[in-house]
C-alpha positions as CSV (number, residue, x, y, z in Angstrom):
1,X,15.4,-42.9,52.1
2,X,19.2,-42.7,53.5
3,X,22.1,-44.6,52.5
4,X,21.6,-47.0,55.1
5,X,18.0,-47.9,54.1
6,X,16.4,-45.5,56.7
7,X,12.8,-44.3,55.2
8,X,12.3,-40.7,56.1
9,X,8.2,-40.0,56.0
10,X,7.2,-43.5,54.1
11,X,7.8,-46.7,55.5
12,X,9.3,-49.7,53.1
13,X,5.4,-50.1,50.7
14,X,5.6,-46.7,50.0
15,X,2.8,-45.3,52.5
16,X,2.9,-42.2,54.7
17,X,4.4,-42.9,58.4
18,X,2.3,-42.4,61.5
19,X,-1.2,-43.6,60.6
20,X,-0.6,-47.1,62.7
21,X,2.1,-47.3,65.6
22,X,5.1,-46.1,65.7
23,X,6.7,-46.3,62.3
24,X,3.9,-49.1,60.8
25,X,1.8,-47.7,58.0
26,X,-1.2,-49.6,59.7
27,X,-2.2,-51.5,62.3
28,X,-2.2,-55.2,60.6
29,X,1.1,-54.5,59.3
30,X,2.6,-53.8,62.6
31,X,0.9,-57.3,63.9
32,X,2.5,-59.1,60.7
33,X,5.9,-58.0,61.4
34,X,5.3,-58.6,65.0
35,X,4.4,-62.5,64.2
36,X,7.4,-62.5,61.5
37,X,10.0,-61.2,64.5
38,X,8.4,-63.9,67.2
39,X,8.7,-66.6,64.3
40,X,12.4,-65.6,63.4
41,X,13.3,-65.3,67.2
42,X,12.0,-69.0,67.6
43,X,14.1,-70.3,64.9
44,X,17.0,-68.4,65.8
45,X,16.7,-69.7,69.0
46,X,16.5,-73.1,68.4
47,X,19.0,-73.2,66.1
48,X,21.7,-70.8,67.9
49,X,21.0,-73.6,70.7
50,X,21.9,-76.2,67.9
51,X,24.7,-74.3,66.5
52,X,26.2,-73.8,70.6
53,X,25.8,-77.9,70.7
54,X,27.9,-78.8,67.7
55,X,30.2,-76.2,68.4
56,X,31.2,-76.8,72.2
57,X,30.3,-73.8,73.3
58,X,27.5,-73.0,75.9
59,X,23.8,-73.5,74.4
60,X,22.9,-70.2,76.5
61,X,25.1,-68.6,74.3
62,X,23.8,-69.1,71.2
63,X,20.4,-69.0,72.2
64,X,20.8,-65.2,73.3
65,X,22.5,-65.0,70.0
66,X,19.2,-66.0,68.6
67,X,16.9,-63.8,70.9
68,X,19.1,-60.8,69.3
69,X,19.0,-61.7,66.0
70,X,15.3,-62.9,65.2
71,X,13.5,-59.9,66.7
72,X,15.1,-57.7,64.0
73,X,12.2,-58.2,61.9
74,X,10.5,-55.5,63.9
75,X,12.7,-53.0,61.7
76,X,12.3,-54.5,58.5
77,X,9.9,-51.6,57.4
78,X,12.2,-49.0,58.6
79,X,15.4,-50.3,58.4
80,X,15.7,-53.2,55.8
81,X,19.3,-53.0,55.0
82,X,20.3,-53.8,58.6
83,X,17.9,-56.4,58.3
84,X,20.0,-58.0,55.7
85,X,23.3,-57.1,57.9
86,X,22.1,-59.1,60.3
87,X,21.1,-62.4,58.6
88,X,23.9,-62.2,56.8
89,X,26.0,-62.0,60.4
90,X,24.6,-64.6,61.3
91,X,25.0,-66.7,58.9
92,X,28.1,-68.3,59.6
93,X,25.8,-69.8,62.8
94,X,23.1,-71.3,60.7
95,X,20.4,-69.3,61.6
96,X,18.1,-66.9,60.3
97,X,17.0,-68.5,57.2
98,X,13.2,-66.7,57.7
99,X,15.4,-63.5,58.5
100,X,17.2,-63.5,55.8
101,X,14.5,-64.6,52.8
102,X,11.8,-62.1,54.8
103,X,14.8,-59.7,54.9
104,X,15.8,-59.6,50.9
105,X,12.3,-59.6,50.3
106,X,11.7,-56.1,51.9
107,X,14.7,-54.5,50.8
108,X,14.2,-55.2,47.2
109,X,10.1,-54.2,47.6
110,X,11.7,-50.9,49.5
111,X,13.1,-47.6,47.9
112,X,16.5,-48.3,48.8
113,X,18.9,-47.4,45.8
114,X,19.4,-50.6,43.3
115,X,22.6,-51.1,43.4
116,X,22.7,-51.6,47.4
117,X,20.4,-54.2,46.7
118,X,22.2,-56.1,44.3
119,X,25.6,-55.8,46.4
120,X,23.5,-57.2,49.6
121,X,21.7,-59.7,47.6
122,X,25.2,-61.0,46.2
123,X,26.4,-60.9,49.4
124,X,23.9,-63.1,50.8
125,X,24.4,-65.5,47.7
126,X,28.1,-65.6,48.9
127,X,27.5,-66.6,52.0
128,X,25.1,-69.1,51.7
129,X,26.8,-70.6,48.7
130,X,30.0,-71.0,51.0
131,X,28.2,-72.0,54.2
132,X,26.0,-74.5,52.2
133,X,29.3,-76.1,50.7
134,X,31.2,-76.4,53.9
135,X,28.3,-78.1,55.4
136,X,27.7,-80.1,52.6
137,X,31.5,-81.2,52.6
138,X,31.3,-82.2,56.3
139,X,28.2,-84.2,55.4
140,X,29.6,-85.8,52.6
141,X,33.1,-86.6,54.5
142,X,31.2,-88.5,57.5
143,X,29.5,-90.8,54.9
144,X,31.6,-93.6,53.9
145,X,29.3,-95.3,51.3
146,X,28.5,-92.2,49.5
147,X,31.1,-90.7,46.7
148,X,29.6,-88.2,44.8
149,X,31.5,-86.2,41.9
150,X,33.3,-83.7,42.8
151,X,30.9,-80.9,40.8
152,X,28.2,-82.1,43.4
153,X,28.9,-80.4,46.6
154,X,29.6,-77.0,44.6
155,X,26.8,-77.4,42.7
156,X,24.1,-78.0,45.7
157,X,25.5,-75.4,47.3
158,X,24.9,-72.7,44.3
159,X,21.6,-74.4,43.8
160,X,20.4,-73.7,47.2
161,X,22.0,-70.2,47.7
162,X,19.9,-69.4,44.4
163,X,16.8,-70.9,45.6
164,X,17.0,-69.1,49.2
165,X,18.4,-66.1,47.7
166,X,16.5,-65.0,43.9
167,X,12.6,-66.0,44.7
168,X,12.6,-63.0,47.5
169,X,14.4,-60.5,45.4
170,X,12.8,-61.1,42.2
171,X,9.2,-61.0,44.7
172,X,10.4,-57.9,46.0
173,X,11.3,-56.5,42.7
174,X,7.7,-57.0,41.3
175,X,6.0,-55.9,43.8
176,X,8.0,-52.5,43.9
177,X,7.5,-52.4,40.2
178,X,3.9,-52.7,40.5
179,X,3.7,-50.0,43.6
180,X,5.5,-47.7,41.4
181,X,3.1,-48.5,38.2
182,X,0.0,-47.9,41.0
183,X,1.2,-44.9,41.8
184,X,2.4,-43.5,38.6
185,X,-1.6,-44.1,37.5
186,X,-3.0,-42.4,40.7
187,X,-0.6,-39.7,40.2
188,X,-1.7,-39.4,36.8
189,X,-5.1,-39.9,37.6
190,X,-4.6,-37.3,40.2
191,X,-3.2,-34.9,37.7
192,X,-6.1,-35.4,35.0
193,X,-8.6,-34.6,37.7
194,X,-6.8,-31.3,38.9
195,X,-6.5,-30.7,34.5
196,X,-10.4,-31.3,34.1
197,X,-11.5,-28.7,36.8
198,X,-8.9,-26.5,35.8
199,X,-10.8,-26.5,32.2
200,X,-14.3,-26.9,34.0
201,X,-13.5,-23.6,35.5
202,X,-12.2,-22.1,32.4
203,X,-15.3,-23.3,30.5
204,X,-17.3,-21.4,33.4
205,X,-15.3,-18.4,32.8
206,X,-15.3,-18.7,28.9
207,X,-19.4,-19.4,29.3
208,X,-19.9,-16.4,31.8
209,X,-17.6,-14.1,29.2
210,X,-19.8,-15.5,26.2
211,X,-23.0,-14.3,28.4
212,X,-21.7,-10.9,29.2
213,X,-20.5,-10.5,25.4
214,X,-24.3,-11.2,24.5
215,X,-25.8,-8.8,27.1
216,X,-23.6,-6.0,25.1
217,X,-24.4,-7.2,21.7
218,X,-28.4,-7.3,22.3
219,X,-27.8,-4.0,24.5
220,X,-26.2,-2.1,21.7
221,X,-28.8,-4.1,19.0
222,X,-31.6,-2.4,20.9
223,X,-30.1,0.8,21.3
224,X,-29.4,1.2,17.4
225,X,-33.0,-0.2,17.1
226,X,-34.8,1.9,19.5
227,X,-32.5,5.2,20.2
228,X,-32.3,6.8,17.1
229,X,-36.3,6.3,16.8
230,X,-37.3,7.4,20.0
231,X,-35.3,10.4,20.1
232,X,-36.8,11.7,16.8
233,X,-40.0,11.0,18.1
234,X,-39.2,13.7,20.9
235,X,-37.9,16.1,18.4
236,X,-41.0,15.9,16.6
237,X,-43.2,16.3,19.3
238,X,-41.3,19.2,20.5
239,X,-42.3,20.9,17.1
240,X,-46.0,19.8,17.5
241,X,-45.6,21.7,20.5
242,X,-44.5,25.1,19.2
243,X,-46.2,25.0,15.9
244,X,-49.7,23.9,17.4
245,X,-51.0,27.1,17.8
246,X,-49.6,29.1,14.3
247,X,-50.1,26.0,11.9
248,X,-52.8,23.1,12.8
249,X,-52.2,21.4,9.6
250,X,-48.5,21.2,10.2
251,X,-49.0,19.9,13.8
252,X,-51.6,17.3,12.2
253,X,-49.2,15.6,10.3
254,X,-46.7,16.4,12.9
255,X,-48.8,14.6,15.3
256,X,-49.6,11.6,13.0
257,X,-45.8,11.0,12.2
258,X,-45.3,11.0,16.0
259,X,-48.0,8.0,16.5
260,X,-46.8,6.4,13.5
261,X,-43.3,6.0,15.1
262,X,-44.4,5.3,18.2
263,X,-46.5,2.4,16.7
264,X,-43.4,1.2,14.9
265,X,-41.1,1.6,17.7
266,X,-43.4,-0.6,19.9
267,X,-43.9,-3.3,17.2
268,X,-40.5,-3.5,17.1
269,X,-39.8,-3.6,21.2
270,X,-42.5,-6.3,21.1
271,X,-40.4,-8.4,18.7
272,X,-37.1,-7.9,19.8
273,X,-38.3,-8.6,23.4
274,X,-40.4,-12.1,22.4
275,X,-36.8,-13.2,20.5
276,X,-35.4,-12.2,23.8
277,X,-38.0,-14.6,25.9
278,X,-37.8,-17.1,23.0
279,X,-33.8,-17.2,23.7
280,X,-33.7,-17.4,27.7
281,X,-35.8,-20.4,27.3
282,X,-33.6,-22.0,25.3
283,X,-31.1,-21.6,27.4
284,X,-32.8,-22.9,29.9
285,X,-33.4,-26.3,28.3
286,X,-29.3,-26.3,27.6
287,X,-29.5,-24.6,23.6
288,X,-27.4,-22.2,23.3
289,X,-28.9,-18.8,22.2
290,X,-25.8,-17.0,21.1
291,X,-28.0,-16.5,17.8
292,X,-29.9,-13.9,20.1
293,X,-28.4,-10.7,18.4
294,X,-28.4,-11.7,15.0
295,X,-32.1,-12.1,15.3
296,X,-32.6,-9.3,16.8
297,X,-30.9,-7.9,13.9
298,X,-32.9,-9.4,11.4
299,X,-36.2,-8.1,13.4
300,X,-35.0,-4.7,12.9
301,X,-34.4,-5.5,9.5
302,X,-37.5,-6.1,8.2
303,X,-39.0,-3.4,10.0
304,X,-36.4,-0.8,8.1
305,X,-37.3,-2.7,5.0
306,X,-40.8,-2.4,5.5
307,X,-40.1,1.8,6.3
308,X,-38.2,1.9,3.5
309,X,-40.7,0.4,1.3
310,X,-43.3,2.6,2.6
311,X,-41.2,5.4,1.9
312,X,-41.1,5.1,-1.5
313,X,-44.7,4.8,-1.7
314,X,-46.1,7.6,0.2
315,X,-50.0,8.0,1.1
316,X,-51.8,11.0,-1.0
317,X,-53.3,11.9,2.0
318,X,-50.0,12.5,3.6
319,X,-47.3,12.9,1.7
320,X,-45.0,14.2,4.4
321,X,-45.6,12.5,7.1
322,X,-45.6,9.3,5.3
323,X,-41.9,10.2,4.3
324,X,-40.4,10.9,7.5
325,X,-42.1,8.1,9.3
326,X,-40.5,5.9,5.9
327,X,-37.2,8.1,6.5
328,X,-37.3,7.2,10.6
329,X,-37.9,3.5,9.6
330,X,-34.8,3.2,7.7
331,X,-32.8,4.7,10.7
332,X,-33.6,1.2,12.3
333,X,-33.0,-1.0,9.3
334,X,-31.1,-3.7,9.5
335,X,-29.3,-3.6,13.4
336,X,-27.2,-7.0,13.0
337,X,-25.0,-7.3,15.2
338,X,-21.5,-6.1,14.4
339,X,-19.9,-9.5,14.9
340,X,-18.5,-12.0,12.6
341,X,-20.4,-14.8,11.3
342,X,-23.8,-13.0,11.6
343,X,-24.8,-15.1,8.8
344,X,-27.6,-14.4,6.8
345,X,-28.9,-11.1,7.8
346,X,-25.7,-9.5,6.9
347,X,-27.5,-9.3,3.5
348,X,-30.6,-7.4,4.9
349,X,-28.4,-4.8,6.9
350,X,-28.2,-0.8,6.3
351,X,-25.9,0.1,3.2
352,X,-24.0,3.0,1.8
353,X,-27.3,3.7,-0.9
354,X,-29.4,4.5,2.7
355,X,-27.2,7.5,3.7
356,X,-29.3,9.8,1.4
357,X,-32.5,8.6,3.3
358,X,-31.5,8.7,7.0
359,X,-30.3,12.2,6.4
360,X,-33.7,13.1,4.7
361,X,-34.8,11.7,8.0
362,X,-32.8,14.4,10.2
363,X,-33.8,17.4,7.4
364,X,-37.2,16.1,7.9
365,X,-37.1,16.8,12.1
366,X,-35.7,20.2,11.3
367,X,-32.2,19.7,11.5
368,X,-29.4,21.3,8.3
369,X,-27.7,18.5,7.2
370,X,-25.0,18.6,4.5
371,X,-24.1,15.0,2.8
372,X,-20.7,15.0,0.1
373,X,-19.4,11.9,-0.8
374,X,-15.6,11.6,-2.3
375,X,-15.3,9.8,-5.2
376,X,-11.9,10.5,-6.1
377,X,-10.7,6.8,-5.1
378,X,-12.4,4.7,-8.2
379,X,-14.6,2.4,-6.0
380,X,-15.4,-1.3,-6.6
381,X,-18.7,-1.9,-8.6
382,X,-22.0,-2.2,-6.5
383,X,-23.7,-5.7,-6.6
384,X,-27.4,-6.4,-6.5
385,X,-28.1,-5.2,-3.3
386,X,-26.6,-1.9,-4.4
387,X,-23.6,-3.0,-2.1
388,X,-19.9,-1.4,-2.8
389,X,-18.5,-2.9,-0.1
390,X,-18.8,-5.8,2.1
391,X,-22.2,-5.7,4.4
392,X,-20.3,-5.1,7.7
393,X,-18.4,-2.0,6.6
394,X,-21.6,-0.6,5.0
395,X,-23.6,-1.3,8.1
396,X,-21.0,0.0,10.7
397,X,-20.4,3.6,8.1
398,X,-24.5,3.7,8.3
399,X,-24.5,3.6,12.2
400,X,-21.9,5.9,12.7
401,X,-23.6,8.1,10.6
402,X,-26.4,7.2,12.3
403,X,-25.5,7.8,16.2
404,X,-23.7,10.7,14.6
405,X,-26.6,12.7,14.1
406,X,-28.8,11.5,16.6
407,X,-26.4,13.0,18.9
408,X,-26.5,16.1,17.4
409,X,-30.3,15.8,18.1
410,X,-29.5,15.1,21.8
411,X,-26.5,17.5,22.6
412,X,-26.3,20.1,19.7
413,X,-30.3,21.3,18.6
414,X,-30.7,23.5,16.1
415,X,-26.9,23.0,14.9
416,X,-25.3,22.6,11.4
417,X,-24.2,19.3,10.7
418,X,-22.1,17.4,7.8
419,X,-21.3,14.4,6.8
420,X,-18.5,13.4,4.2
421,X,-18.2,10.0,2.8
422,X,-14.6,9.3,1.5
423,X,-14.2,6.0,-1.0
424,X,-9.8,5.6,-0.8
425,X,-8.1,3.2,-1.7
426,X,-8.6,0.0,0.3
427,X,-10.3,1.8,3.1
428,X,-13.7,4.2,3.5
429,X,-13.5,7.1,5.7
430,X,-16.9,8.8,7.1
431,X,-17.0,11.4,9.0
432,X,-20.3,13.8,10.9
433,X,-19.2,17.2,12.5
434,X,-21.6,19.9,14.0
435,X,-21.4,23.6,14.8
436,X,-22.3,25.0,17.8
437,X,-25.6,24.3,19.1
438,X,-27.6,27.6,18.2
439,X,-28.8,30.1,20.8
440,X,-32.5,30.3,19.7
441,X,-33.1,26.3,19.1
442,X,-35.5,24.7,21.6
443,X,-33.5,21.7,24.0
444,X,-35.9,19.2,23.2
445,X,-34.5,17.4,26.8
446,X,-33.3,14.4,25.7
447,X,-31.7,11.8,28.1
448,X,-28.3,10.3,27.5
449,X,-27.1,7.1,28.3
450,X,-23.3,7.6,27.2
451,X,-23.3,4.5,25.7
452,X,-23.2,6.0,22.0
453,X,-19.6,6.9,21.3
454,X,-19.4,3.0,23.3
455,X,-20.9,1.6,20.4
456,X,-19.6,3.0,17.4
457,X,-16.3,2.9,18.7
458,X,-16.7,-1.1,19.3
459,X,-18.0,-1.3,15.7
460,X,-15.6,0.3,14.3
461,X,-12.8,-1.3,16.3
462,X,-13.6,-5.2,16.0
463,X,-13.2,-4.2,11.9
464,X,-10.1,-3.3,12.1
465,X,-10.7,0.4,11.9
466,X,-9.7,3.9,13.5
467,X,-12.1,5.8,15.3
468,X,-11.6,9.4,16.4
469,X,-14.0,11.9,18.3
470,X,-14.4,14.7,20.2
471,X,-15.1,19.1,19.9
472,X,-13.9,21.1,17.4
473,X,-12.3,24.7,17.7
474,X,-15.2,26.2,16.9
475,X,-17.6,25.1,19.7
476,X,-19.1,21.5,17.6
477,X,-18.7,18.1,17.9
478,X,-16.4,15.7,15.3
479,X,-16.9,12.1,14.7
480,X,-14.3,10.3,12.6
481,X,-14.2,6.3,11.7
482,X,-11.6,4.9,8.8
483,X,-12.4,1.3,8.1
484,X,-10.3,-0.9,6.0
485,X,-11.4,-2.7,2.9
486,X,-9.3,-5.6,2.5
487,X,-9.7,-7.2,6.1
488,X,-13.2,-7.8,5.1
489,X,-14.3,-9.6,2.6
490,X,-17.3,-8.6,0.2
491,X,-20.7,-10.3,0.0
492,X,-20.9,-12.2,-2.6
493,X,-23.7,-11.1,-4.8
């Protein structure tokens, strides 16, 4: 909008220019102004002819006067404050009492500046307040029976300047008001749509995060579950193989620990993969089945609960079988997952008391292992689970230790290994390094999927903790993980 009322892109109700002719918003506005201009041109007409009469001047005259003035209202959209020039030119004449009410109307319903529209609405007080008196004087003068007070001509002529002047503007004023209100609430409305699929697609990016975060969890769950199992299983086997021949009773048991693990290892696939089924069609009926690890971890729990059990019971028929298949169950026991708010079967994972068992478990495939544990840091008192520490630290120590030395299955056969348990003072360091991998040892050909060092780093990481690997000087392998105590808090006993 310029200063002269001009409306650059909307015309004077606020909508956008060129959807109807010329500068009309639409089509049935551009045919009301049109009968508005043809009405204003009558009157003006008629009463320029009028005006021409009383004033001695010729009637042609003020009827093109007229015929200039009414048509104005063409321009009231685009131009309202020359609208109001006009009728208030002309008012002197007597004319233009539709221009000049249709006139105020649109300039105070426009977006010209408020302040031009008071000085042009006082204006057009003024002048119809002093052309109403000097009629009404004349009027008054040519009557000889009437003597009105002298506070009645001034007084009719402020009455009717008000009543041809405030109804319009005030009209116009509301109706701007209440554009402005509309538009305010479909701007709002507007902005509170673009807000809600800004966070629609935020939640979708949030969901698909939350989904790929679960495909790692129950990936690394399975491969603590399965891994560390499977891989003794080929070390075993790969002594079957070379002692079949020189001892049978060895490769007996050798055997029957084999089929033992493999049975356990596939009872525990079968679980793990129906809470897995049992999950994905929950989610399909819109639950969510973020609980997906954590179960998982509690299958794997009970199954290293079950080992362990059976450890400490061994069969007279088979004493040493019965121990390492117990000793390769407790590798598995108690895979939660290694985020917060597992819940309950953060009581049934792996602790610090296991250590002594799963390394049994690698003596057992063959493998020198040396465990010392630093108690030079007085440690806290263990509860009733034989827990020192809170369950997540004491599961995350076991699978490093765990991953540890199934690597040195994988990568280093027939190596020395160590492990060293450190209890400081508000943190517990671990740490698993291997010699060289010796000449004579037999590569029992196991795969890698790289994703080990992946895990344990994440583990330790999302406590808080440092984690540290790679080779040593003298041709091995070095694993190191310091997690701190007082981030976590203990299990209550």
């Amino acid at each position: 909008m310029t200063a002269t009322g001009a409306s650059e892109g909307v015309g004077a109700r606020g909508a956008p220019v060129g959807n109807g002719p010329w500068w009309w918003a639409r089509r049935r506005s551009a045919v009301l102004d049109v009968f508005l201009a043809v009405a204003s041109a009558v009157e003006c007409v008629v009463e320029g002819a009028n005006f021409a009469h009383e004033a001695q001047v010729p009637e042609l005259l003020g009827m093109l006067l007229g015929l200039l003035a009414g048509p104005v209202l063409l321009v009231r959209r685009r131009w309202p404050v020359v609208v109001v020039l006009v009728s208030i030119a002309v008012m002197p004449a007597e004319m233009g009492g539709l221009l000049s009410v249709v006139g105020l109307y649109t300039l105070a319903a426009s977006d010209v500046p408020r302040r031009i529209t008071g000085l042009l609405a006082g204006m057009t007080v003024v002048g119809t307040l002093v052309t109403t008196f000097l009629t009404l004087r004349e009027d008054v003068a040519t009557q000889q029976d009437f003597h009105p007070p002298m506070w009645f001509v001034p007084l009719m002529a402020l009455a009717v300047g008000l009543v041809l002047t405030a109804p319009p503007v005030l009209w116009g004023l509301y109706i701007a008001a209440r554009r402005r209100l509309v538009e305010s609430l479909r701007e709002r409305a507007d902005g509170l749509e673009r807000e809600l699929s800004l966070l629609a697609d935020r939640a979708e990016e949030r969901a698909e995060w939350a989904r790929n975060e679960e495909r790692t969890r129950i990936a690394r769950e399975m491969h603590d579950v399965v891994a560390h199992r499977v891989s003794l299983m080929v070390v075993h086997a790969a002594a079957l193989q070379a002692v079949a021949l020189k001892d049978p009773e060895k490769a007996s048991k050798n055997a029957g620990l084999v089929g033992d693990m493999g049975r356990q290892a596939l009872t525990e696939l079968r679980e793990m993969l129906g809470v897995l089924r049992t999950a994905d069609g929950a989610s399909g009926r819109g639950t969510a089945a973020s609980g997906a690890p954590e179960r998982l971890a509690a299958v794997a729990s009970r199954a290293g609960a079950k080992a362990t059990v059976q450890a400490r019971v061994p069969e007279p028929s088979a004493e040493g079988a019965s121990a390492a298949s117990s000793s390769a169950g407790s590798s598995v026991a108690g895979a939660e997952s290694s985020v917060p708010g597992a819940g309950d079967t953060d009581a049934e994972g792996p602790c610090l008391t296991e250590l002594a068992d799963l390394v049994g478990q690698s003596r057992a495939a063959g493998m020198v292992v040396e465990l010392m544990v630093d108690e030079s840091a007085e440690g806290e008192a263990a509860d009733v689970d034989g827990r020192r520490y809170a369950a997540r630290v004491e599961r995350t120590v076991y699978r490093v230790v765990q991953e540890a030395l199934t690597n040195v299955h994988k990568h280093a056969p027939g190596a020395r290994a160590r492990v060293r348990l450190a209890h400081r003072d508000g943190e517990l360091a671990v740490q698993v390094e291997n010699g060289p991998c010796e000449g004579g040892a037999a590569d029992a050909g196991l795969p890698s999927g790289g994703n080990g060092l992946v895990g344990m780093r994440e583990r330790v990481t999302a406590l808080g903790g440092v984690f540290v690997s790679g080779p040593t000087e003298a041709g091995g392998f070095r694993v190191s993980a310091v997690l701190p105590l007082g981030a976590v808090s203990r299990v209550a006993g």
